[in-house]
C-alpha positions in Angstrom: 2.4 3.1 20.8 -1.2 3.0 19.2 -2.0 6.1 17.1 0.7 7.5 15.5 0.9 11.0 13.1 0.3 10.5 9.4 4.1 10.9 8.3 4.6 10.7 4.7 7.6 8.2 3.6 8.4 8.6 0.0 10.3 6.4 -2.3 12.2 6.5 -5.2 11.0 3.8 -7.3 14.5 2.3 -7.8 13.9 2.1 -3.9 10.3 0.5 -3.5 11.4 -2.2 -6.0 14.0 -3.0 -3.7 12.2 -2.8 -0.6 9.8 -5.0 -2.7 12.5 -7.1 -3.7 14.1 -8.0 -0.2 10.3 -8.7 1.2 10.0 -11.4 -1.0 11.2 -14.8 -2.4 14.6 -14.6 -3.8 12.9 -17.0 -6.4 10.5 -14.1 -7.5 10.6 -13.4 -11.4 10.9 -9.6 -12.0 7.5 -10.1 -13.8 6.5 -10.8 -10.4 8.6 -8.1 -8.7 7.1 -5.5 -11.3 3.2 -6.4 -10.9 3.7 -6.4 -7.2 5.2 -3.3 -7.7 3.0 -1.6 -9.9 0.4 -2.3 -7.4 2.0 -0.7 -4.6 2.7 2.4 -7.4 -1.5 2.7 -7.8 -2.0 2.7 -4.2 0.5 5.7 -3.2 1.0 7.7 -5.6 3.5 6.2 -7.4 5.5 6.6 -3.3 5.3 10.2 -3.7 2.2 9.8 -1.0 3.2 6.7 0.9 2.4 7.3 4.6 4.6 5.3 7.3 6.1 2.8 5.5 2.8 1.7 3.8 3.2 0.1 0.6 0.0 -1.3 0.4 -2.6 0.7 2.4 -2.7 -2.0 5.0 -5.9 -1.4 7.8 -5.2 -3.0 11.4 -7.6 -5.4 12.6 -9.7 -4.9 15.7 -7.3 -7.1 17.9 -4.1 -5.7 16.3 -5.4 -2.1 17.5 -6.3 -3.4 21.0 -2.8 -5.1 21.3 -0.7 -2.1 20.3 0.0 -1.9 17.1 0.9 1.8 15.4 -1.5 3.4 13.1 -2.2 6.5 11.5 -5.4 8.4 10.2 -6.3 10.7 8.1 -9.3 13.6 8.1 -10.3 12.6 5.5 -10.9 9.4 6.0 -12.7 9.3 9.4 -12.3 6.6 11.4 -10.0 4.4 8.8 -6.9 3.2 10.5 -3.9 2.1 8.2 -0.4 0.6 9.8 2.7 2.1 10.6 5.8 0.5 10.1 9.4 1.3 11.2 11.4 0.8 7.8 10.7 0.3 4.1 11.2 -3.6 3.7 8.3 -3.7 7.3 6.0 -2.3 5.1 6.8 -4.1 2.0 6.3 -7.5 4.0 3.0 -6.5 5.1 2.0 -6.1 1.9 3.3 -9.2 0.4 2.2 -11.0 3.4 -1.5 -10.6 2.4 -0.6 -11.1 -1.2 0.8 -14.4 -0.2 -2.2 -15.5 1.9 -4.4 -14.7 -0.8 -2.9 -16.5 -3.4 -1.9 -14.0 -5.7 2.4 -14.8 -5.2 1.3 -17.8 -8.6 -0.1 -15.1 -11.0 2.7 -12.6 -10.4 5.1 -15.1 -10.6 4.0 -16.0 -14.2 3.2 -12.8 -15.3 -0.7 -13.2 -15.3 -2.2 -9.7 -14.3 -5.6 -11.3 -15.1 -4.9 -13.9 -12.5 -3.8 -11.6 -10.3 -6.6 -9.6 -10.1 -9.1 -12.4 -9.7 -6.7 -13.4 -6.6 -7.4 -9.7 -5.2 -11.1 -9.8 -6.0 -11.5 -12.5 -4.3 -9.8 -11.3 -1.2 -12.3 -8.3 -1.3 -8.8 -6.2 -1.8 -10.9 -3.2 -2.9 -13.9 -4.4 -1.4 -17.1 -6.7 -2.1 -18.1 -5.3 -6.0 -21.8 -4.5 -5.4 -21.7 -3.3 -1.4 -20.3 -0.6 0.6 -17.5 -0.2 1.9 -16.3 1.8 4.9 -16.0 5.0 3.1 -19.4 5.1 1.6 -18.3 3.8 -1.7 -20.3 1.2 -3.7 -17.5 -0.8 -4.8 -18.5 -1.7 -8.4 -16.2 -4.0 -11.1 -15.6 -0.6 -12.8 -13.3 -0.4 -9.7 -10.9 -3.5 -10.4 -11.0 -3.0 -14.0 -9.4 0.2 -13.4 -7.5 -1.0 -11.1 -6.0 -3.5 -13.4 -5.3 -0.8 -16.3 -3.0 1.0 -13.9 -1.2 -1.8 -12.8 -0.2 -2.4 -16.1 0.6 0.8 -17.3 2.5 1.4 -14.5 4.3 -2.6 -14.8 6.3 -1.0 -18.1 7.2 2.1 -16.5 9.1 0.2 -13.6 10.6 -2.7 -16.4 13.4 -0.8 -16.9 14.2 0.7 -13.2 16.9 -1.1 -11.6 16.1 -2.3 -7.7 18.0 -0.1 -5.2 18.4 -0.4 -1.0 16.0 1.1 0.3 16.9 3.9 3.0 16.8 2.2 6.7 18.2 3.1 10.0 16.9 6.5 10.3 12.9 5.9 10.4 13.1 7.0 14.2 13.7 10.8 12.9 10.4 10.4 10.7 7.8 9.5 13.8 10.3 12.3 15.9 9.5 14.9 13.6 5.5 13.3 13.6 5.9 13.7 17.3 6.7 17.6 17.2 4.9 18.4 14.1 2.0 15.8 14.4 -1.0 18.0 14.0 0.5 19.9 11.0 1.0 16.4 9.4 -2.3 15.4 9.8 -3.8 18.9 8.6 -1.2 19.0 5.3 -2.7 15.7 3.9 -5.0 17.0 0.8 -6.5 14.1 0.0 -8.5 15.6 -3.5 -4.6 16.1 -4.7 -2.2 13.2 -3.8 -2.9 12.4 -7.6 -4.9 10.0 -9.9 -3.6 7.0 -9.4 -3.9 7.3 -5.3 -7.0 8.4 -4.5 -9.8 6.5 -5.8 -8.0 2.9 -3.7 -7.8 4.7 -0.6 -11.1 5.3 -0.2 -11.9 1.6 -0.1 -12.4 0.1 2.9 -9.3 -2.0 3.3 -9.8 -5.4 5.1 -6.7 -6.4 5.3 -4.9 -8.4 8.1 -0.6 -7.7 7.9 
């Protein structure tokens, strides 16, 4: 499979922290487990608007779209391509995966959400503060300052939620229902109302490599 419909894949967030949870070290601090968390929160909505098993917004590259891969679109995004994944703790790894690479798994770890964010900025995670990015945005450092103040507000909302297992073994009747309903999945995305936290990140350019 290559393009797949835009099927929204909610999460409780008792769920996404444990989704979270499995995807990385067992040594994690919940400090950690939360920031990561709270991250994932600001990009979808808090999982109310979490789109094939995306926890992080995660774009294909050029050869991971010629080899196969599944990803979705949206209208409203043009020609931005984000990945699919076939379960929760898929998605969750894909996310961490970049955060690892990036070297952001030290910050988290002790708590530093000032550290954390310069490991994102530097990754051009929301893009490169003073050019374009694929939307038409000028990405400015308005952006990750904002970015940061939702991370934390969010980070003491999840400190008292206890991790859960996330739902698996049934993804296959999410992309079935895509299959028949496709077109009505696509068309039902509002992207001016999948909330505050949700849509100013997803129309960054994501440069991200799962």
């Amino acid at each position: 499979m290559s393009l797949v419909p835009a099927i929204r894949t909610p999460l409780t967030p008792a769920q996404a922290l444990g989704a979270l949870q499995e995807a990385l070290p067992s040594s994690f601090t919940r400090a950690g487990l939360d920031m990561v968390a709270a991250q994932s929160a600001v990009e979808t909505a808090r999982w109310t608007e979490m789109y094939g098993w995306n926890f992080g917004n995660v774009t294909p590259t050029a050869a991971q779209v010629a080899a196969g891969v599944d990803y979705f679109q949206h209208a409203s995004t043009g020609s931005m391509r984000y990945r699919a994944y076939p379960d929760p703790v898929a998605g969750a790894r894909a996310m961490t995966g970049w955060l690892e690479s990036h070297g952001a798994y030290d910050a988290a770890q002790a708590g530093d959400l000032a550290g954390y964010m310069a490991a994102l900025q530097a990754g051009s995670y929301l893009g490169t503060v003073g050019l374009t990015d694929g939307s038409g945005h000028t990405v400015s450092q308005a952006d990750y300052t904002n970015y940061q103040n939702d991370i934390a507000v969010i980070m003491n909302e999840l400190a008292a939620v206890t991790p859960e297992r996330p739902p698996s073994g049934w993804s296959w009747l999410v992309w079935l229902g895509g299959l028949v309903g496709g077109g009505a999945a696509l068309a039902a995305w509002k992207w001016d109302v999948v909330g505050p936290y949700v849509s100013p990140w997803l129309r960054a350019a994501r440069k991200w490599i799962a």
